[in-house]
TORGU-137810 format. One record per residue (C-alpha): residue number from 0; x, y, z. Coordinates in Angstrom, 3 decimals, m for minus. Layout:
<sites>
<site><pos>NUM</pos><c1>X</c1><c2>Y</c2><c3>Z</c3></site>
...
</sites>
This chain:
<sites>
<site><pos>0</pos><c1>80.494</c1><c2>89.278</c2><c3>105.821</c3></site>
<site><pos>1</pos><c1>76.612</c1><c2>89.451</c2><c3>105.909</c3></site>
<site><pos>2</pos><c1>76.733</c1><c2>91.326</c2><c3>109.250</c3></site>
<site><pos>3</pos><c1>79.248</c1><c2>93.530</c2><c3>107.951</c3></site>
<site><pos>4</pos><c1>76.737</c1><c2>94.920</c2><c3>105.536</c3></site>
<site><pos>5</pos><c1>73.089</c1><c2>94.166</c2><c3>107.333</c3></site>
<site><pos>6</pos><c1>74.882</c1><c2>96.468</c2><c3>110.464</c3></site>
<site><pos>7</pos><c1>73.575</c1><c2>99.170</c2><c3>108.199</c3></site>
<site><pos>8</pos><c1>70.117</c1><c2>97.810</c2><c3>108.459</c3></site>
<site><pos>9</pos><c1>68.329</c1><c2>98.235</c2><c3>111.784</c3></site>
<site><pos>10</pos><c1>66.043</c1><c2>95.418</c2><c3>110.584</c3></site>
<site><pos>11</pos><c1>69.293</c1><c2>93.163</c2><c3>111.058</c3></site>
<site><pos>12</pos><c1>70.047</c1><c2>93.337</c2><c3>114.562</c3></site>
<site><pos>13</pos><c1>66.411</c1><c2>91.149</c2><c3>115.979</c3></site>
<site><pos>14</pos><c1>68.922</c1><c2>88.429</c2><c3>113.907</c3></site>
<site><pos>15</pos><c1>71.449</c1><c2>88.699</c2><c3>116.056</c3></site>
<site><pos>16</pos><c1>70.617</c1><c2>90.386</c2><c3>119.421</c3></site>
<site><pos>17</pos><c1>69.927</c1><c2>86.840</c2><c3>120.956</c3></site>
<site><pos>18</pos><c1>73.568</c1><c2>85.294</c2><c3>119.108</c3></site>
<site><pos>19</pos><c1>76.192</c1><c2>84.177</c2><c3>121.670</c3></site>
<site><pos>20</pos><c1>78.536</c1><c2>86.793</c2><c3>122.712</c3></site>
<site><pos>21</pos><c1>81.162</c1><c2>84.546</c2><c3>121.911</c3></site>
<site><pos>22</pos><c1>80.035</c1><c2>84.787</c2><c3>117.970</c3></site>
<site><pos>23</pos><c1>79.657</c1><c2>88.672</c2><c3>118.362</c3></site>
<site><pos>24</pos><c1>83.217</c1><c2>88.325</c2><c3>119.513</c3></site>
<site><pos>25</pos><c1>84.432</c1><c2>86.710</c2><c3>116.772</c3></site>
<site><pos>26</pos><c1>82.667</c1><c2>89.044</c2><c3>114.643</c3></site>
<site><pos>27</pos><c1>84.197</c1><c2>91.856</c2><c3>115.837</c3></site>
<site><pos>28</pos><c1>87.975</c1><c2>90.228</c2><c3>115.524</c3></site>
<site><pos>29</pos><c1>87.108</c1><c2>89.750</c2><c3>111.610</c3></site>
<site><pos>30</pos><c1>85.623</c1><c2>93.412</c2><c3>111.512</c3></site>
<site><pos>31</pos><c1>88.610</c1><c2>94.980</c2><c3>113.060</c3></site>
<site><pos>32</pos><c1>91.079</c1><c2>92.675</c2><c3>110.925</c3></site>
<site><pos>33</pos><c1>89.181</c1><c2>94.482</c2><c3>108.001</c3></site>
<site><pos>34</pos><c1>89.305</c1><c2>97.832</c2><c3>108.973</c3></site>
<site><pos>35</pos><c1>93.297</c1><c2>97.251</c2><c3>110.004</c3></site>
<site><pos>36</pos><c1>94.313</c1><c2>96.173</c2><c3>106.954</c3></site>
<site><pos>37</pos><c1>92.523</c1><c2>99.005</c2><c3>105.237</c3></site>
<site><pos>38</pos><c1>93.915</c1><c2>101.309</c2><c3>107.678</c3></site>
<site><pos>39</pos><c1>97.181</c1><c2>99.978</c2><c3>107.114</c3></site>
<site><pos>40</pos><c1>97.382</c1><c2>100.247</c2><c3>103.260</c3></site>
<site><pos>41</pos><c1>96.574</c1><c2>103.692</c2><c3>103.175</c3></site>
<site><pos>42</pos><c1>99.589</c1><c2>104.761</c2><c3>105.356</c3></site>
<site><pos>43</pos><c1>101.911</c1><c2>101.995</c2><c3>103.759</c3></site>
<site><pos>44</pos><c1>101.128</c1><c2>104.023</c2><c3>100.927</c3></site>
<site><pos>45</pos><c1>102.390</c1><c2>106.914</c2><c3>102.328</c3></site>
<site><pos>46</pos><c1>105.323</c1><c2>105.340</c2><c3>103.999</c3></site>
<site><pos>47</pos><c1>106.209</c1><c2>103.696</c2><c3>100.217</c3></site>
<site><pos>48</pos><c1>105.688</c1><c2>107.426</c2><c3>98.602</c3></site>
<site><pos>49</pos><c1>108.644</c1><c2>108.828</c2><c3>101.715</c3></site>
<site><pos>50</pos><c1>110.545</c1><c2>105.690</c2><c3>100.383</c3></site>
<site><pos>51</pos><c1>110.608</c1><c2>106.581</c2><c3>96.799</c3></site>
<site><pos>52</pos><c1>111.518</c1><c2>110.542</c2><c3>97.489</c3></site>
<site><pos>53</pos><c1>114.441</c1><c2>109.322</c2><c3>100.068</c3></site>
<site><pos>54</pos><c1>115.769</c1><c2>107.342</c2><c3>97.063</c3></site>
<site><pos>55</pos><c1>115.229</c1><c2>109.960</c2><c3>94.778</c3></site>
<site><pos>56</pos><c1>117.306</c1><c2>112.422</c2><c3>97.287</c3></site>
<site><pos>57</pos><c1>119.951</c1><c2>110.149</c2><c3>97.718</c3></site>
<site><pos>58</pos><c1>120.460</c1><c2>109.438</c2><c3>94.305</c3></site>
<site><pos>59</pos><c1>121.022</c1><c2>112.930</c2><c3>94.000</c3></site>
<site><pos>60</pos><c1>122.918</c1><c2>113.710</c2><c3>96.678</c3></site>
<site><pos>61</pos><c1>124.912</c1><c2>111.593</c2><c3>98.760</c3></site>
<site><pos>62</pos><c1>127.974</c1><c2>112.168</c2><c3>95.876</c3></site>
<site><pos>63</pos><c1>127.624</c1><c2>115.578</c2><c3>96.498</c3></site>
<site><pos>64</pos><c1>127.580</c1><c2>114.862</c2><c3>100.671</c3></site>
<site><pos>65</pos><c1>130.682</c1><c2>112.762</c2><c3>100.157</c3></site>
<site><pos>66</pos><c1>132.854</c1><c2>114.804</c2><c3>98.541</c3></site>
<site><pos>67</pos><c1>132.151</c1><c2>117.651</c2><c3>101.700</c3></site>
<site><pos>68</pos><c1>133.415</c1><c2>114.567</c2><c3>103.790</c3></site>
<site><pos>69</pos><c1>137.136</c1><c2>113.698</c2><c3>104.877</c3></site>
<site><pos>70</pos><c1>138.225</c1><c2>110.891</c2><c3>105.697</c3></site>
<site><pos>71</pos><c1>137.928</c1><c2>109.492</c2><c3>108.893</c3></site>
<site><pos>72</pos><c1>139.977</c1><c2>106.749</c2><c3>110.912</c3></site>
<site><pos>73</pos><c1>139.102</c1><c2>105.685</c2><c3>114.340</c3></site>
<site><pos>74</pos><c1>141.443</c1><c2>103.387</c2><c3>116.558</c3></site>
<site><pos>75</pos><c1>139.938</c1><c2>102.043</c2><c3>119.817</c3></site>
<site><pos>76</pos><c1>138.584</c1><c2>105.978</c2><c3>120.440</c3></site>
<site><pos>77</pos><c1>141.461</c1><c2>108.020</c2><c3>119.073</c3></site>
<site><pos>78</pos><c1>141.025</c1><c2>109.544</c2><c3>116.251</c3></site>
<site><pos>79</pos><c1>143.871</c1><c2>109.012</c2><c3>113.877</c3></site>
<site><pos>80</pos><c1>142.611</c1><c2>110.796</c2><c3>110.567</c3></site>
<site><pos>81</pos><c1>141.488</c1><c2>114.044</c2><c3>110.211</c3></site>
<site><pos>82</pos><c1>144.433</c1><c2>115.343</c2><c3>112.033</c3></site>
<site><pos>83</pos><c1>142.727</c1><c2>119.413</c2><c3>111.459</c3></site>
<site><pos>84</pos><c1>139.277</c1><c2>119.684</c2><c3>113.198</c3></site>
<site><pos>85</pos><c1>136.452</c1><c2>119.750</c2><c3>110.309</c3></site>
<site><pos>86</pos><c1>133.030</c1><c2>121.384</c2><c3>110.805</c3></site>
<site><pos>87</pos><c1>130.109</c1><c2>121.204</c2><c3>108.172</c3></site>
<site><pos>88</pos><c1>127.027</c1><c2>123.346</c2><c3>109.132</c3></site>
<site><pos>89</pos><c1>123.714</c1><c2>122.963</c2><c3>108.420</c3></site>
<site><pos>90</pos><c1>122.186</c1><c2>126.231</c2><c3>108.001</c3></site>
<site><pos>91</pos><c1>123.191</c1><c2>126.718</c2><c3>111.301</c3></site>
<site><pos>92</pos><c1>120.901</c1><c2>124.787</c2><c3>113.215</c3></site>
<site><pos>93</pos><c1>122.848</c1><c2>121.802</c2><c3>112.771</c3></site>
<site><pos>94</pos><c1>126.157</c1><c2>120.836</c2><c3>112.362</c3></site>
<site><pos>95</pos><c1>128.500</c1><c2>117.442</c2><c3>111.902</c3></site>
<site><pos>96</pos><c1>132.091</c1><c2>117.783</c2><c3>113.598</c3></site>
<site><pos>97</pos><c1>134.981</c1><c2>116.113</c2><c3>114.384</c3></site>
<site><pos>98</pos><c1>138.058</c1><c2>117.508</c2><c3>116.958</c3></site>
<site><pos>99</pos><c1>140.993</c1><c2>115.745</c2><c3>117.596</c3></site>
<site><pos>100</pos><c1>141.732</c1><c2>118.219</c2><c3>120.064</c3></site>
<site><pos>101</pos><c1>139.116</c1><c2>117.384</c2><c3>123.126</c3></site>
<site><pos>102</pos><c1>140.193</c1><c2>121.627</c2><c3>124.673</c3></site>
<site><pos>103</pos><c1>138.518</c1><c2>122.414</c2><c3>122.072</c3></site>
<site><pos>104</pos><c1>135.182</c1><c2>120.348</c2><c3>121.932</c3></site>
<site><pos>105</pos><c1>133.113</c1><c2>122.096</c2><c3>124.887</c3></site>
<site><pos>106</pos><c1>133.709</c1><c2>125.708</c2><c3>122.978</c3></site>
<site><pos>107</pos><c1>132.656</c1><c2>124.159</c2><c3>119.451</c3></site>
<site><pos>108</pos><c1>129.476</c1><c2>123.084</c2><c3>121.400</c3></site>
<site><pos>109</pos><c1>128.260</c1><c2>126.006</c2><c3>122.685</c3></site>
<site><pos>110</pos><c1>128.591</c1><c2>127.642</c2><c3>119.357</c3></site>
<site><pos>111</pos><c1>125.539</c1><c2>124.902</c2><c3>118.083</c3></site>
<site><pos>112</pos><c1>122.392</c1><c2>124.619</c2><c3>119.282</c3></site>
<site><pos>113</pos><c1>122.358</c1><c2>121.064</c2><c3>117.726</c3></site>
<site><pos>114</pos><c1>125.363</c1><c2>119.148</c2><c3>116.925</c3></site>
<site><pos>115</pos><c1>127.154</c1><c2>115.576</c2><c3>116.359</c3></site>
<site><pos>116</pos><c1>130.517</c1><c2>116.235</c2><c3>117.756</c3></site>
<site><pos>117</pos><c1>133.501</c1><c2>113.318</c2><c3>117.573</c3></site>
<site><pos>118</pos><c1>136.461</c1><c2>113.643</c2><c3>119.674</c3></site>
<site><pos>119</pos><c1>138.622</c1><c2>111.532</c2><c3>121.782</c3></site>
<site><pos>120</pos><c1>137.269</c1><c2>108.319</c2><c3>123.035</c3></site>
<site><pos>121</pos><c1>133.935</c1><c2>109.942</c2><c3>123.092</c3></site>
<site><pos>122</pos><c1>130.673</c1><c2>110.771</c2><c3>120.473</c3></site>
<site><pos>123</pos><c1>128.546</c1><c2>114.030</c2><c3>121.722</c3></site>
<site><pos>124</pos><c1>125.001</c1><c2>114.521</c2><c3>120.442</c3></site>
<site><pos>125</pos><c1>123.231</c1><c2>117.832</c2><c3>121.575</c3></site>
<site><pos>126</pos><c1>119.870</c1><c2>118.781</c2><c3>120.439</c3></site>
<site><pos>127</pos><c1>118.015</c1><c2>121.610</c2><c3>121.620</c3></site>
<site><pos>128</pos><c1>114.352</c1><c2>121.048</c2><c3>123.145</c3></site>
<site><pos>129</pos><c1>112.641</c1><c2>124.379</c2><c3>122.893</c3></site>
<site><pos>130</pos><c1>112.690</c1><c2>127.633</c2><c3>122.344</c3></site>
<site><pos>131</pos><c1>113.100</c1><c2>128.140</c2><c3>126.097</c3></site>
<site><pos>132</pos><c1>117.280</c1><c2>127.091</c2><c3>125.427</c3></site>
<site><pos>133</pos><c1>116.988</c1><c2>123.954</c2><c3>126.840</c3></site>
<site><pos>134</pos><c1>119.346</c1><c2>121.295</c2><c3>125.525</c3></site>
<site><pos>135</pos><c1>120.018</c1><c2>117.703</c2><c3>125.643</c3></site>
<site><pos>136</pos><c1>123.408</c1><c2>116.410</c2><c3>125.309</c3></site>
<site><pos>137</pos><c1>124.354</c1><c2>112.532</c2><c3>125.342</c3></site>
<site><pos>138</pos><c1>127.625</c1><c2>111.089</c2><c3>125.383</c3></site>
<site><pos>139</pos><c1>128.462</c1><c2>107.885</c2><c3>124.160</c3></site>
<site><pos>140</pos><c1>132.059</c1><c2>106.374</c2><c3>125.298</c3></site>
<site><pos>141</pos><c1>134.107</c1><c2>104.912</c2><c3>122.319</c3></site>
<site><pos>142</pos><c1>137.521</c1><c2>103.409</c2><c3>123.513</c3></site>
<site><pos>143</pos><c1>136.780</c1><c2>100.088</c2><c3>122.366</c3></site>
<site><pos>144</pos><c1>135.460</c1><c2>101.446</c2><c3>118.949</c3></site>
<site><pos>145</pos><c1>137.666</c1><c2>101.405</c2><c3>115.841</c3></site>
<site><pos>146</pos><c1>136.309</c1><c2>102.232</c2><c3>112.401</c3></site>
<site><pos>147</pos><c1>136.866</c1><c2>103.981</c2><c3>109.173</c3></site>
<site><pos>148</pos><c1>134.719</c1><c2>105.817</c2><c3>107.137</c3></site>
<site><pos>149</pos><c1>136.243</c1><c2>106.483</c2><c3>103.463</c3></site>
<site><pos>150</pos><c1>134.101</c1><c2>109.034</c2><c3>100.840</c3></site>
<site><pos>151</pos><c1>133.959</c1><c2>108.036</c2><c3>97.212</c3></site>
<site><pos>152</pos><c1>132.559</c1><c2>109.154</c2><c3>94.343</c3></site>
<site><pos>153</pos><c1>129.488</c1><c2>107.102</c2><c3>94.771</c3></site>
<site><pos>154</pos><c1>129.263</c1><c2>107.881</c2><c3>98.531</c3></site>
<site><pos>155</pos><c1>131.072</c1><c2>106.022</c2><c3>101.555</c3></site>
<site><pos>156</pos><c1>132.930</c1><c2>103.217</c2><c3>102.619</c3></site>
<site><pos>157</pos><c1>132.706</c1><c2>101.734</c2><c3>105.911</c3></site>
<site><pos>158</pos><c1>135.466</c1><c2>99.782</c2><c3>107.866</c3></site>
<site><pos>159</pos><c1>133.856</c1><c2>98.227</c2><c3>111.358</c3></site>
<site><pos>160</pos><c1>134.834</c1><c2>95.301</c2><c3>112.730</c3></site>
<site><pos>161</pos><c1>136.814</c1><c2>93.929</c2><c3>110.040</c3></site>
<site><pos>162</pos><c1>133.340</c1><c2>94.060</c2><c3>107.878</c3></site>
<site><pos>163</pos><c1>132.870</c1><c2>96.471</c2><c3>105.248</c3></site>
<site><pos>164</pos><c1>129.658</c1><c2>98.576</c2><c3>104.473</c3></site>
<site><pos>165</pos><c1>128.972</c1><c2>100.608</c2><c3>101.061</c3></site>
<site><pos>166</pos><c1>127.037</c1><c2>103.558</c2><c3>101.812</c3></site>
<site><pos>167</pos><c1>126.007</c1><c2>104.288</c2><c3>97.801</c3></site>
<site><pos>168</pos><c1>122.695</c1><c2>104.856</c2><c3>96.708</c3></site>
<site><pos>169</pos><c1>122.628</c1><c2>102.085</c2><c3>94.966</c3></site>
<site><pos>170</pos><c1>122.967</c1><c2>100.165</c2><c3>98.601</c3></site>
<site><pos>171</pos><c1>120.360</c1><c2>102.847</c2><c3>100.169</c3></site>
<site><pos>172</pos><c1>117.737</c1><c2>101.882</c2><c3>97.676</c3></site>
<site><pos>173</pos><c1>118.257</c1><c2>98.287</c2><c3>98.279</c3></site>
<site><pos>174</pos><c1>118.180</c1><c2>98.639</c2><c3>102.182</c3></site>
<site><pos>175</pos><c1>114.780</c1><c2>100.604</c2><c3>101.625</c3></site>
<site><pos>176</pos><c1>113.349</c1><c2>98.171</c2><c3>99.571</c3></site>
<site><pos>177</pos><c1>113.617</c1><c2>95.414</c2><c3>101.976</c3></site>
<site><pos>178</pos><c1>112.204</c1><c2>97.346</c2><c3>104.171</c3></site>
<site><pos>179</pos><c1>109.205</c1><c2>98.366</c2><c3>101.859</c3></site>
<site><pos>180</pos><c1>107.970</c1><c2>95.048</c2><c3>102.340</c3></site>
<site><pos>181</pos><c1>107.724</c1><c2>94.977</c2><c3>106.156</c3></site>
<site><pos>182</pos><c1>105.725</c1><c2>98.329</c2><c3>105.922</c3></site>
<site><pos>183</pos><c1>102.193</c1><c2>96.645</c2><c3>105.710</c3></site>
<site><pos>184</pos><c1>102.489</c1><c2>92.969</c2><c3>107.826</c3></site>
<site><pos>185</pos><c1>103.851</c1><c2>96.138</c2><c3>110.653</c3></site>
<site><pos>186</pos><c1>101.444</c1><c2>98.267</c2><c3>110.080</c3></site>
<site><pos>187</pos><c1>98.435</c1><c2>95.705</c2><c3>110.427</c3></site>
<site><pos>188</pos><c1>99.932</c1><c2>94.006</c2><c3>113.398</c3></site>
<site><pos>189</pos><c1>100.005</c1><c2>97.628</c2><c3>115.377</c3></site>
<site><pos>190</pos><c1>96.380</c1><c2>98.574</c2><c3>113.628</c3></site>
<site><pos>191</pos><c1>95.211</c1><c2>95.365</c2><c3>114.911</c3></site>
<site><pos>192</pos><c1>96.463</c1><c2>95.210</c2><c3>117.994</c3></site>
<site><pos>193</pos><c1>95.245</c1><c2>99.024</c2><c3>118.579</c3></site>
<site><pos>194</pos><c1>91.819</c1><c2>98.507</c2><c3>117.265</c3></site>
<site><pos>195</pos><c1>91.244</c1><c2>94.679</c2><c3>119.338</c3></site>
<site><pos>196</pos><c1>91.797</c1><c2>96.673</c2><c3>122.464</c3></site>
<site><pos>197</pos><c1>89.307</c1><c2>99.893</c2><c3>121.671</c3></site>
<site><pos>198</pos><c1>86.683</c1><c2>98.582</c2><c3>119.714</c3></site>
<site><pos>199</pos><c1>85.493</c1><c2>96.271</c2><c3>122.502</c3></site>
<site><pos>200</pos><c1>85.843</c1><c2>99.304</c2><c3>124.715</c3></site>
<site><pos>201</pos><c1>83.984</c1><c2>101.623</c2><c3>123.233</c3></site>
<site><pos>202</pos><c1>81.549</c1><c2>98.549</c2><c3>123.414</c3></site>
<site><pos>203</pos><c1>81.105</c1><c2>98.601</c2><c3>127.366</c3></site>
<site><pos>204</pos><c1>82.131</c1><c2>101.796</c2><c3>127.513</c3></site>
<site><pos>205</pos><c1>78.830</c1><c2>102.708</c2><c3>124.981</c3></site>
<site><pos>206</pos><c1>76.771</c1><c2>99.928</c2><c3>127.368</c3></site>
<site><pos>207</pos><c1>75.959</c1><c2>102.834</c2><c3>129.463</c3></site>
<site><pos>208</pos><c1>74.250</c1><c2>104.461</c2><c3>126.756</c3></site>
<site><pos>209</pos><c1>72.325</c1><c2>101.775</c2><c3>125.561</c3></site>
<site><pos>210</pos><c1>71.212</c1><c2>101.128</c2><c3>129.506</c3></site>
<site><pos>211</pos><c1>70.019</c1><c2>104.630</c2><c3>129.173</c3></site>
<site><pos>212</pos><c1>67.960</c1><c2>103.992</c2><c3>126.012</c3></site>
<site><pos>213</pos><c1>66.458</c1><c2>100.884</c2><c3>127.345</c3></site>
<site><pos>214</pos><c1>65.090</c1><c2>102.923</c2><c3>130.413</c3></site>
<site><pos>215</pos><c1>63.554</c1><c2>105.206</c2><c3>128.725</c3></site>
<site><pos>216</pos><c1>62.403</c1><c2>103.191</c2><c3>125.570</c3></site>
<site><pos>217</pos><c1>60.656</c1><c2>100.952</c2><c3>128.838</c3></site>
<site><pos>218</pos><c1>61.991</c1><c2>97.904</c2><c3>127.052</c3></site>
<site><pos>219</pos><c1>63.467</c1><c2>94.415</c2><c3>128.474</c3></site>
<site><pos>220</pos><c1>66.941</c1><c2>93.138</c2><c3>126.781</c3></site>
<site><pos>221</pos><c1>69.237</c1><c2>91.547</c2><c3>128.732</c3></site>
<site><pos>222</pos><c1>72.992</c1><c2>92.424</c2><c3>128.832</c3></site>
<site><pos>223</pos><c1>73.600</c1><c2>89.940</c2><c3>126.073</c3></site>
<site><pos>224</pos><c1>71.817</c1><c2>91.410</c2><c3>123.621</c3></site>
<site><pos>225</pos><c1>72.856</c1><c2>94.899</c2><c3>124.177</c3></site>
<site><pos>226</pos><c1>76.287</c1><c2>94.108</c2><c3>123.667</c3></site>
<site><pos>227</pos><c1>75.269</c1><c2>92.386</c2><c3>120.737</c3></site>
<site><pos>228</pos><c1>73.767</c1><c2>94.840</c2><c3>119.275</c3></site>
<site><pos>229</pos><c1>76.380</c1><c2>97.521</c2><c3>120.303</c3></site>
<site><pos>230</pos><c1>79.067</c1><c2>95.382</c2><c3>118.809</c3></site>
<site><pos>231</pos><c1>77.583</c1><c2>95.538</c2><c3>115.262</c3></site>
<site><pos>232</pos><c1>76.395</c1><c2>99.082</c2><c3>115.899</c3></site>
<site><pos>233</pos><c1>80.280</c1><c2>100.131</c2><c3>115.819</c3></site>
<site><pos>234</pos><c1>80.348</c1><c2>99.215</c2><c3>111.753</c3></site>
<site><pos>235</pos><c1>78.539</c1><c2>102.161</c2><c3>110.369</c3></site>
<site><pos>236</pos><c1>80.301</c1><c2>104.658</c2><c3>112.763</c3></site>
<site><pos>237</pos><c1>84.078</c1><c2>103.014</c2><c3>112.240</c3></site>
<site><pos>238</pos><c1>83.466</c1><c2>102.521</c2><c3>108.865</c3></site>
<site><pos>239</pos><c1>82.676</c1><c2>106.584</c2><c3>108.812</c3></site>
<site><pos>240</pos><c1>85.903</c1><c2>106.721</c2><c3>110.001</c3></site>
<site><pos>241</pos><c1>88.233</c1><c2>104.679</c2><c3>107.808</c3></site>
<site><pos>242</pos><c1>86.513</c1><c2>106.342</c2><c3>104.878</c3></site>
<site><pos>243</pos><c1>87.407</c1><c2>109.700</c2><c3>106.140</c3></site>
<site><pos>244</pos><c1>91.250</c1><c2>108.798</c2><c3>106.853</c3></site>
<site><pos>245</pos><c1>91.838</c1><c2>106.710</c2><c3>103.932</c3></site>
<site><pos>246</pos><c1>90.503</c1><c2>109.721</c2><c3>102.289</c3></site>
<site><pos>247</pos><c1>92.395</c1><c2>111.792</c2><c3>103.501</c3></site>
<site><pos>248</pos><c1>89.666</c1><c2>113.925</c2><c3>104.556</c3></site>
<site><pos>249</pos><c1>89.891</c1><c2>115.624</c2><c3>108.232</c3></site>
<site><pos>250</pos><c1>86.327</c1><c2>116.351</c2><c3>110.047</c3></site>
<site><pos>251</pos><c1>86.592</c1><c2>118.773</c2><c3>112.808</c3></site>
<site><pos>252</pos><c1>85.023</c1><c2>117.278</c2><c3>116.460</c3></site>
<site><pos>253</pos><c1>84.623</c1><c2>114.073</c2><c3>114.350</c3></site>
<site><pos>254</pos><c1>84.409</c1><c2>111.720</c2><c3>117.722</c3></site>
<site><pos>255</pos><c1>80.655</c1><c2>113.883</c2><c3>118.011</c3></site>
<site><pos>256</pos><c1>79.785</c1><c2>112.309</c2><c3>115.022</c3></site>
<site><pos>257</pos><c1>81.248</c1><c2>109.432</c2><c3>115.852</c3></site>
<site><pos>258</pos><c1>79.045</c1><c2>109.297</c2><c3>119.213</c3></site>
<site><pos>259</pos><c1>76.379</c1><c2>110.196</c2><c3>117.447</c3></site>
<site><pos>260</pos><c1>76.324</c1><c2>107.859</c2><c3>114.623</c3></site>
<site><pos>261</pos><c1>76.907</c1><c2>104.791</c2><c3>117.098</c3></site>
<site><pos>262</pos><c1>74.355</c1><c2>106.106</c2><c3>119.532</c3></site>
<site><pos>263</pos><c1>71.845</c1><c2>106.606</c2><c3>116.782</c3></site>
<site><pos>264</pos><c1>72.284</c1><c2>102.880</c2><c3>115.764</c3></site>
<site><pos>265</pos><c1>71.981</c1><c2>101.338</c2><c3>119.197</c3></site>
<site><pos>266</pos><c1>68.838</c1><c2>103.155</c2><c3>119.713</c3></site>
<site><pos>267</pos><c1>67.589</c1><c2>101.780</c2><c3>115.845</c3></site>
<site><pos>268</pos><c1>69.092</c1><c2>98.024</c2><c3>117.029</c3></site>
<site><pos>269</pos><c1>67.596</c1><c2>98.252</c2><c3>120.354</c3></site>
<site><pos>270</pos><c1>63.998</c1><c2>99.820</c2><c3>118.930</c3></site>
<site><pos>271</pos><c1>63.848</c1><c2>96.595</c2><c3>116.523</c3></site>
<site><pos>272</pos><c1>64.917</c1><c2>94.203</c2><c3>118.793</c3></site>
<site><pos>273</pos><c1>62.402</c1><c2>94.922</c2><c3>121.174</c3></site>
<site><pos>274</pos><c1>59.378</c1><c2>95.409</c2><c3>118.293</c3></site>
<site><pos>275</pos><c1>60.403</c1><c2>91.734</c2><c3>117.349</c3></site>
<site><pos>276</pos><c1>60.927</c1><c2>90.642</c2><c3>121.324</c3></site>
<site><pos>277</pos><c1>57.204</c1><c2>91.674</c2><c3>122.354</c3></site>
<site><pos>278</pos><c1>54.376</c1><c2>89.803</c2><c3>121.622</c3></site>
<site><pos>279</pos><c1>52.181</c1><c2>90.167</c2><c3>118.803</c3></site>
<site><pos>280</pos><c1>48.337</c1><c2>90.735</c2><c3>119.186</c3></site>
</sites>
């Protein structure tokens, strides 16, 4: 944790320029652990905060939804309740239907630009791409599918392989709980995993740089202890940057600064390094 803090201090990194890499390494791993987990609680944060107002909806809601609903019965493809074709539109970008009568599906379709269309033996999605009219449209086969899906006053029943489901929002809330506490282990995992690969990167890609100060600084350090000191020399400039996202705060052209920062420290490291490296009179 010491380096974490003396990475500020270009007196620091004479201390550990000469370090194995291998401890450099290591403190980079912890480093990036840090700034993942940090990373990652500001974002479960807002995942938990889209959690709360989905419950909030639902609980408002999905009574509402399942009351526009009919009932719907599904035997090995063929749908055996509705027996009328229902539509519900969704401002009329979207809408939810179901057609017994499959003459009648491909003219329902073209009326939508984006649509969930049961018929037949068959589920149609189409959603439109762009404003250019291009659409996609998947089909998904259902003849071995049987299912029923009953709306309540509390929301929906359903009936799937002899196994029963309550879609309520008492249910909903429960099922996003659960998943509430996956949010953060996720979230750090990917962080991690994302940061262990360019972190080190930025390291030998940012070795260039510090071959170019050492040139014209006229100073000897080996490879070793330039990527020493341009491993620590990444904590002031990523630290810039979790403060500004956990923030919430957006920098324009903030990689300059970023470059700039980092740069700045390797030439401080390198400049100290090499006072303490020459020989005193």
């Amino acid at each position: 944790m010491f380096g974490l803090f003396g990475a500020f201090d270009p007196r620091f990194y004479p201390k550990i320029s000469k370090q194995s890499i291998g401890r450099s390494i290591g403190f980079l791993a912890l480093f990036v652990l840090i700034v993942a987990a940090c990373v990652s609680a500001r974002y479960t944060s807002v995942v938990l905060s889209g959690f709360t107002a989905a419950k909030k909806w639902v609980h408002g809601n999905i009574a509402a939804i399942a009351s526009e609903y009919p009932a719907v019965t599904v035997e090995k493809g063929v749908i055996v309740d509705p027996k009328e074709s229902f539509i519900k539109e969704y401002d009329k970008r979207f809408a939810v239907i179901i057609e017994p009568d499959p003459d009648k599906a491909r003219a329902i379709m073209d009326r939508y630009p984006n649509l969930a269309l049961l018929t037949q033996k068959l589920l149609i999605i189409k959603q439109a791409k762009d404003s250019s009219g291009a659409e996609e449209i998947k089909t998904y086969p259902m003849e071995k599918t049987s299912f029923s899906i009953t709306p309540g006053e509390s929301g929906f029943k359903l009936l799937y392989e002899r196994r029963q489901f309550d879609l309520t929002s008492r249910t909903i809330s429960r099922w996003l709980d659960i998943a509430g506490l996956f949010v953060f282990p996720v979230l750090l995992v990917i962080c991690f995993a994302a940061y262990c690969f360019a972190k080190p990167a930025h390291v030998f890609i940012f070795s260039l740089a510090s071959l170019i100060i050492a040139a014209i600084m006229k100073i000897k350090l080996s490879y070793k202890e330039m990527w020493n000191i341009g491993a620590y020399a990444l904590v002031p400039s990523t630290c810039a940057a979790v403060l500004l996202d956990v923030s919430g705060f957006r920098v324009p052209f903030f990689w300059l600064l970023y470059c700039a920062i980092y740069i700045a420290y390797l030439y401080l490291g390198m400049k100290a390094s090499a006072a303490a490296s020459s020989p005193k009179n």
